[in-house]
N, C-alpha and C positions, 0 to 999 in steps of 0.2 A: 519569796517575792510577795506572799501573800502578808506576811508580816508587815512588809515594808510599803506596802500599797496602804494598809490598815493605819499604820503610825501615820502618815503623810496626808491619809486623809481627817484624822485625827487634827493635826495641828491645822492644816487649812480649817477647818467648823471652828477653832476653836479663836482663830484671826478673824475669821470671821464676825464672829460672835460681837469678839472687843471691838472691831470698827463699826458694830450695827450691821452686817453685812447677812442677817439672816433674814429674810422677808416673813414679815408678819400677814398673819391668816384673816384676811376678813370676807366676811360674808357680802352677798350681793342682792341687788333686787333684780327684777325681773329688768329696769331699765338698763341700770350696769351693766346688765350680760349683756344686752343686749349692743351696747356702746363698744364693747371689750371685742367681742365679737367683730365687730364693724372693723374695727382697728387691725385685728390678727387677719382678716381675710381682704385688707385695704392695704396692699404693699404699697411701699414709696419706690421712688424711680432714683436708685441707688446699688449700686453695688459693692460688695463687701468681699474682701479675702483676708483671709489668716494670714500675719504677718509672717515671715521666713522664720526658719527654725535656727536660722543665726542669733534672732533676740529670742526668739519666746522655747521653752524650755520644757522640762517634764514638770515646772515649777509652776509660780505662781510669778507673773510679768502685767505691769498695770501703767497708766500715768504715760502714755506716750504721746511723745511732742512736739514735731516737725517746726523746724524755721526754716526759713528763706533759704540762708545759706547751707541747707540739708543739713544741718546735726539735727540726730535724734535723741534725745532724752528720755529716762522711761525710770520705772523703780522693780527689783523683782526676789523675789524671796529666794533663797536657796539657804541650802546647807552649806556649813564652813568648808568640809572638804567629803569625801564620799565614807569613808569612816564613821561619818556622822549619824548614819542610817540605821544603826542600831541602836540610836536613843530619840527621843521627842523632847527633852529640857529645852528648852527656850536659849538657853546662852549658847547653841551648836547649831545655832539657826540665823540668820542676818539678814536683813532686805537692805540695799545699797541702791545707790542711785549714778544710773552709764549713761554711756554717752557712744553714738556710734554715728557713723557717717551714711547717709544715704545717696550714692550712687549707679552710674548708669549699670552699672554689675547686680546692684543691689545695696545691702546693708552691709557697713565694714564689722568688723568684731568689737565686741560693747568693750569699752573700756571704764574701769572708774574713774567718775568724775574728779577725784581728792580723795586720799587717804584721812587729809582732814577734817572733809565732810563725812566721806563713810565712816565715821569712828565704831570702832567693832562691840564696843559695850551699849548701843543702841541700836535699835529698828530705825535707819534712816530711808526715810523715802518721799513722794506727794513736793517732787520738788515745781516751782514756779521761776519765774525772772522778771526784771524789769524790760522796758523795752530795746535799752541798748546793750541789756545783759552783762551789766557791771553787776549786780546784785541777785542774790538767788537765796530765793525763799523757804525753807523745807523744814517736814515732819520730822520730831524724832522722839521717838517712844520706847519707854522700861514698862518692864511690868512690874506688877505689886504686887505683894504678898497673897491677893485676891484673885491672882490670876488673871487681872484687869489691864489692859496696854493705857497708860497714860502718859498722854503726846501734849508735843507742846511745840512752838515756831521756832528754829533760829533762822539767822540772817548771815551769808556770807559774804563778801566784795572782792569783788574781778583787782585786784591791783599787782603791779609789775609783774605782770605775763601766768599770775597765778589764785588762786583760791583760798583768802586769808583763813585766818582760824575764826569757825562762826562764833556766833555770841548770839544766847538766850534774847528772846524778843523781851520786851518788860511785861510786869505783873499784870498791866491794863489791859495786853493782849493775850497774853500765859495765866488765864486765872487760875491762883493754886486752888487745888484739889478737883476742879476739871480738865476734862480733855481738850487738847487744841488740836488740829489735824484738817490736812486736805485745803491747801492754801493756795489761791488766784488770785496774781498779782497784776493788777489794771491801771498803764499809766494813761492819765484824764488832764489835760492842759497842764496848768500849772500844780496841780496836787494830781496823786494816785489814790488808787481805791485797793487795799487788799480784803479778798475774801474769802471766809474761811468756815471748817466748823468745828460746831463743839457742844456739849453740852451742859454746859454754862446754864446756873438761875435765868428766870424770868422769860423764859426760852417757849417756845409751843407745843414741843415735843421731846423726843427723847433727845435726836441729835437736828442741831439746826444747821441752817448756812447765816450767819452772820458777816457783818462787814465791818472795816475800820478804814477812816480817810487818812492818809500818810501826807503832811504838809510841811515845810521846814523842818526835815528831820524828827519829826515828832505823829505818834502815832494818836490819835483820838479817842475816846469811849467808843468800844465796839456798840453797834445798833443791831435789831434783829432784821433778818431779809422782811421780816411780814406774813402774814396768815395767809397770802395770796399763795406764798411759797411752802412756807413751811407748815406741817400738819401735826398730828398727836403724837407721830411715827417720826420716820427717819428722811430728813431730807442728807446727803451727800455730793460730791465731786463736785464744787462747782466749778464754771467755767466760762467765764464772760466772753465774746468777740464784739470786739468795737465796732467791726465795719457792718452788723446788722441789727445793732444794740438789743443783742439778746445774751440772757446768761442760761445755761444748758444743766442743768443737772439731774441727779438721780434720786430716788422716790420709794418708796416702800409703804406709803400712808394711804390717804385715801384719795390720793388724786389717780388718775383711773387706768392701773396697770394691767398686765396681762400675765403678770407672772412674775414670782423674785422683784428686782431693780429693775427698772426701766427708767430711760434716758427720757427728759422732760425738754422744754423750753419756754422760757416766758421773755417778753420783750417788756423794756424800760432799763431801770437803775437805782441803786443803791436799795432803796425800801417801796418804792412804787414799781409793781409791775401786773402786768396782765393775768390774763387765769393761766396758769400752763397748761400745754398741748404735748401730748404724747406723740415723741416725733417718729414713732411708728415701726413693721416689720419692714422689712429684716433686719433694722439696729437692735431692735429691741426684741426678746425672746423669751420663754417661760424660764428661762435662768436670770442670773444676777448680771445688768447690763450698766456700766459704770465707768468713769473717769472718761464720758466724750470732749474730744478739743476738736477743733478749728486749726485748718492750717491757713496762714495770713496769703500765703502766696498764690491758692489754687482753690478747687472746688473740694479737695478732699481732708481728711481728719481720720482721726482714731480714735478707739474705746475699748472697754478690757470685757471680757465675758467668760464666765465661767461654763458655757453650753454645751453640750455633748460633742464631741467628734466627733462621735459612732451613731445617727441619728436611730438604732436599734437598741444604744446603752443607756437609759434616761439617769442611770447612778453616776455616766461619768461626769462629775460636776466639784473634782477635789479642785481645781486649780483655774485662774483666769489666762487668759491667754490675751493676747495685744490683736485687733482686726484693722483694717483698713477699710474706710470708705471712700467711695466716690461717686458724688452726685451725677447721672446720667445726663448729655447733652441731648435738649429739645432738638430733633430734626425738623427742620423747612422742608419741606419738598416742593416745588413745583411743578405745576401742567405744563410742560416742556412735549413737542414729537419725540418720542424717542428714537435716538440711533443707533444703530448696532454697529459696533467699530468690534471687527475681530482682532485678537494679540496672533500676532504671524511669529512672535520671541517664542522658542522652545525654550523649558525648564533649561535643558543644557547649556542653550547657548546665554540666559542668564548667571549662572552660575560660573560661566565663562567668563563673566565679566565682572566678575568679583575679585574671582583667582588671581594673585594669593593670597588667602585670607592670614593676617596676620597679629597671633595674640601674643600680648607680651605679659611678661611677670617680675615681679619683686624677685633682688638678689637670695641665690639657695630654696628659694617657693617652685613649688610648695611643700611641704614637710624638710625644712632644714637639717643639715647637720645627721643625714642616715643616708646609707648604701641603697635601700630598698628603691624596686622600680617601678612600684605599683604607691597608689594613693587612694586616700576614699574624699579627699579633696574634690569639688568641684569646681571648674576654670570662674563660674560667676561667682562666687566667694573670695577665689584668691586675687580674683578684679577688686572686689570690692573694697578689701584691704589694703591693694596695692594706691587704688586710686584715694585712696584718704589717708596715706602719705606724702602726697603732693608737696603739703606745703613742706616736709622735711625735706623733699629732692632740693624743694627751692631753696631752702636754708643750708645745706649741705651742697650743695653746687654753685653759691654764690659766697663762701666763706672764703676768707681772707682776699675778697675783692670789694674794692671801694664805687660810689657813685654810681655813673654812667655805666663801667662794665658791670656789677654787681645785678642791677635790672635789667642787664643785656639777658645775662646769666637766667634771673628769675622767669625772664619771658621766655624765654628758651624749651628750659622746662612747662613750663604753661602748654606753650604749643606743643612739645610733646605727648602731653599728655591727652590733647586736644584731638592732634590730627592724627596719630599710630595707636595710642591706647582707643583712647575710647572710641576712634571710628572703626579700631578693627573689630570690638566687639558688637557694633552696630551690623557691618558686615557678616559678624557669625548669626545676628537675627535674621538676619534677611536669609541669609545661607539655608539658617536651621527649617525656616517656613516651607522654602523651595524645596529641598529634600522630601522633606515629610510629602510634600503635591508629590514626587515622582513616587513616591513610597507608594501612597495611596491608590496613584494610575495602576499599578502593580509590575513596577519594573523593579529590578536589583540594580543595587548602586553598589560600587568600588571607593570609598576613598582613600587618598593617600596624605601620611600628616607626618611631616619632618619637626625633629624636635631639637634645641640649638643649647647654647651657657655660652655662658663670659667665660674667661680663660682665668678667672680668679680660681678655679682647684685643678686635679689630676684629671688625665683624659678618661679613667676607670670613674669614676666621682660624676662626673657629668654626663656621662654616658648612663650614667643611672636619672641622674637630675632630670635631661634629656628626658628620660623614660618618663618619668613620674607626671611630667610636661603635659606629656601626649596623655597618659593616663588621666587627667585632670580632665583635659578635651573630650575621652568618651564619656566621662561621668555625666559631664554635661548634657551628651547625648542622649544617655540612659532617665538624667531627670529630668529632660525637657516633657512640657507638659505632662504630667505626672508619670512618667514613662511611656510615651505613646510610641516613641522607638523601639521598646524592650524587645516586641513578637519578631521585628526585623534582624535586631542584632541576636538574639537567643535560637534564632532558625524557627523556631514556630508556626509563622507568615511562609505562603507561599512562595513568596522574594525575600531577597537577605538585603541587607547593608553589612558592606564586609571596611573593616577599617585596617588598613596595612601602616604600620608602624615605622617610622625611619627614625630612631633617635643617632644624631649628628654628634650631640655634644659637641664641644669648642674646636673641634677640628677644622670648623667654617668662620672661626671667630676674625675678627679683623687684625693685622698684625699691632696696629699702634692703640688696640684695646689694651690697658694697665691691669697685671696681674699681679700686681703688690697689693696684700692685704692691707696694709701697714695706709694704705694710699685713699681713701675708701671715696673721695672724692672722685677721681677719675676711676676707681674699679667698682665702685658701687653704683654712686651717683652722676655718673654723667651721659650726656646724650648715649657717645660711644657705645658706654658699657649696656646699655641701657638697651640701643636696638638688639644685644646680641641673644637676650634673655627671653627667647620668644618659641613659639611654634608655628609653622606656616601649614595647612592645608592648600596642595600643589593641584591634587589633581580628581578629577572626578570622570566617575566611568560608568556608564548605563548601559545595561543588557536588558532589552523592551522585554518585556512578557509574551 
């Protein structure tokens, strides 16, 4: 273990290194400290949490990117397969660039973007897009005989339903024999701005953020961002958002850090902007703080950190990780009498009125294709994944139907997924809170959780499925906020939460549910088959304290 801790932190210093990711030492005067200081003990009015451990890994996860329509985008180092662990060469090593759904469950399972983009004889990662997401911009870097990463831009194009084969940016962007890398692409009326960096002549420092104007298809002489931005050191990540004409990035010079990288912002464009401003703790931390975005739809964004987990480990700093922010709402209050309205609703009889809570799952989910009745699966995971198949329900349940019914069909699925998925698991929020209130009063709870399948396999076969169902259910239970149910369900607490088990399997299933594999339409994909794949939570039972 210690080997493999030692290699791993080895190649992270060593990635490091080649992107400028090490923070250089500079001395201070009495005013700096005393600036630096103002900043570490001047929180902002934000909150931050660690991304799910569905995207971020024991690895290295950077570059994450929210749109509108919830895809996440991100870039993250790993090894090719677990074998790989007993060497450090560089060609058993890949960073690739996913793609994952974020829904009401949370994040679906990252998928690769293209096998054409990830091509396995490069480092591909630092992807960007246009604004209608026809076109997508990204790093890809070999190393050199020097042990050096040199990156350079290609470009790929969203055409008929897929991800062409990219092509090398030209020589005026890709200067040979420097680095190109960590590209924002900014559509501006009628032309766009990409921005990039590199460490290209003529430049202020080691690595800059520079920009090129993309106009009729034609890219222009890169210009530098400006002294305002860049210093003798390393400027990185840049990241423009339109809607406050600021561009965000990250710093290691001497503009005025607290530690490693720290996230900056300066307002204007292209080569005029303001002084940058340190946008402060908790983004920013005595580790390497990098790749912040902007999310277009809401108050919040990401950025990657390499900080300790263990605030006792200050060595744990091999790998970054993916965070979440979200900007705190100003509360109004007003000088109102106040009144005091009593709740006469017992926890019970809330929870009453929930009953039956009902979650459903993707066909054979979770863990396909085995006997076993247990899972280490969590029911928000296998939501997450189920719900960012959607659109496959809808294309698979409107096949070989024309027009009118075809979007009868699609709407169908829409709403299923609207009003039974995702409101039962709004349902298990509500559920999960009330609970925990009865926990706390110090009563013991009983619950009872029945587990269902489609009639697509054997009654022996579902009856484990079944199981596995329900098992998902208590996982959830166990990691709802960081195990705050564990003392209840383990006996340790005074009171228990006792959870009784009914898996059904398809013995409940509807009779004109289709059990032809062969059929996958009606036995996979349709409404039918679709309510039978569920667990219901029936009943709930409290012995007061």
């Amino acid at each position: 273990m210690m080997k493999r801790w030692l290699q791993f932190l080895f190649l992270g210093w060593m990635l490091m290194q080649s992107f400028g990711l090490v923070a250089q030492q500079v001395l201070d005067d009495e005013e700096r400290k005393r600036q630096i200081s103002y900043i570490q003990n001047d929180t902002i009015p934000v909150e931050i949490e660690e991304v799910s451990n569905v995207i971020n890994t024991q690895f290295s996860e950077y570059n994450g990117v929210l749109f509108p329509d919830s895809s996440f985008f991100f870039s993250s180092l790993r090894p090719e397969s677990e074998d790989d662990y007993g060497d450090i060469f560089e060609q058993f090593w890949t960073t690739r660039i996913y793609r994952s759904q974020l829904t009401v469950g949370g994040f679906s399972k990252p998928v690769s973007v293209s096998p054409l983009v990830n091509d396995n004889k490069y480092y591909n990662c630092g992807v960007t897009f246009n604004e209608d997401r026809t076109l997508m911009i990204f790093a890809r870097c070999l190393r050199d005989s020097g042990k050096k990463l040199q990156c350079s831009l290609w470009r790929s194009d969203w055409k008929s339903g897929h991800w062409n084969k990219p092509q090398q940016l030209n020589r005026r962007i890709n200067l040979p024999g420097t680095t190109t890398t960590q590209p924002n692409w900014v559509d501006v009326g009628d032309y766009s701005v990409l921005y990039f960096v590199s460490d290209r002549p003529r430049g202020f420092g080691e690595l800059d953020i520079w920009y090129s104007i993309y106009k009729n298809n034609h890219f222009d002489d890169p210009i530098n961002a400006g002294s305002m931005v860049n210093t003798p050191d390393n400027e990185i990540t840049p990241f423009y958002d339109k809607n406050s004409g600021r561009l965000y990035f990250s710093s290691d010079g001497t503009h005025l850090t607290i530690g490693g990288y720290d996230v900056f912002y300066t307002e204007g464009a292209l080569s005029k902007w303001t002084a940058p401003t340190n946008i402060g703790v908790p983004i920013n931390s005595t580790a390497n703080d990098i790749y912040f975005t902007v999310n277009k739809h809401d108050n919040g964004g990401y950025f990657a950190s390499n900080r300790p987990k263990n605030p006792e480990d200050d060595a744990d700093t091999c790998c970054t990780d993916l965070y979440h922010y979200q900007w705190k709402e100003i509360e109004v209050t007003e000088n109102k009498e106040d009144t005091v309205v009593s709740d006469t609703v017992s926890v019970v009889e809330k929870v009453t009125m929930l009953l039956p809570i009902t979650l459903y799952f993707h066909n054979d989910e979770p863990d396909p294709r085995t006997t076993k009745t247990t899972t280490t699966r969590n029911y928000r995971s296998t939501l997450a994944d189920y719900i960012a198949m959607k659109d496959t329900y809808k294309t698979e349940y409107s096949r070989g139907l024309k027009g009118e019914d075809a979007e009868v069909a699609r709407q169908r699925i829409e709403r299923f997924f609207a009003d039974s998925v995702e409101r039962g698991f709004r349902k298990l929020e509500e559920f999960s809170q009330l609970l925990l209130t009865d926990l706390t009063a110090g009563n013991s709870v009983t619950i009872t959780v029945c587990g269902f399948a489609s009639p697509l396999h054997k009654a022996e076969y579902n009856y484990a499925l079944s199981s596995r169902r329900i098992a998902s259910f208590i996982n959830y239970l166990k990691e709802y906020k960081q195990g705050i149910f564990l003392p209840y369900l383990s006996g340790t607490a005074r009171n228990r939460l006792v959870i009784i088990s009914e898996p059904e399997g398809s013995s409940m299933a509807a009779k004109e549910v289709s059990d032809n594999p062969n059929d996958k339409r009606n036995s996979v994909y349709s409404i039918s088959a679709s309510l039978e794949r569920k667990i219901q939570v029936t009943r709930y039972e409290v012995e007061p304290r």
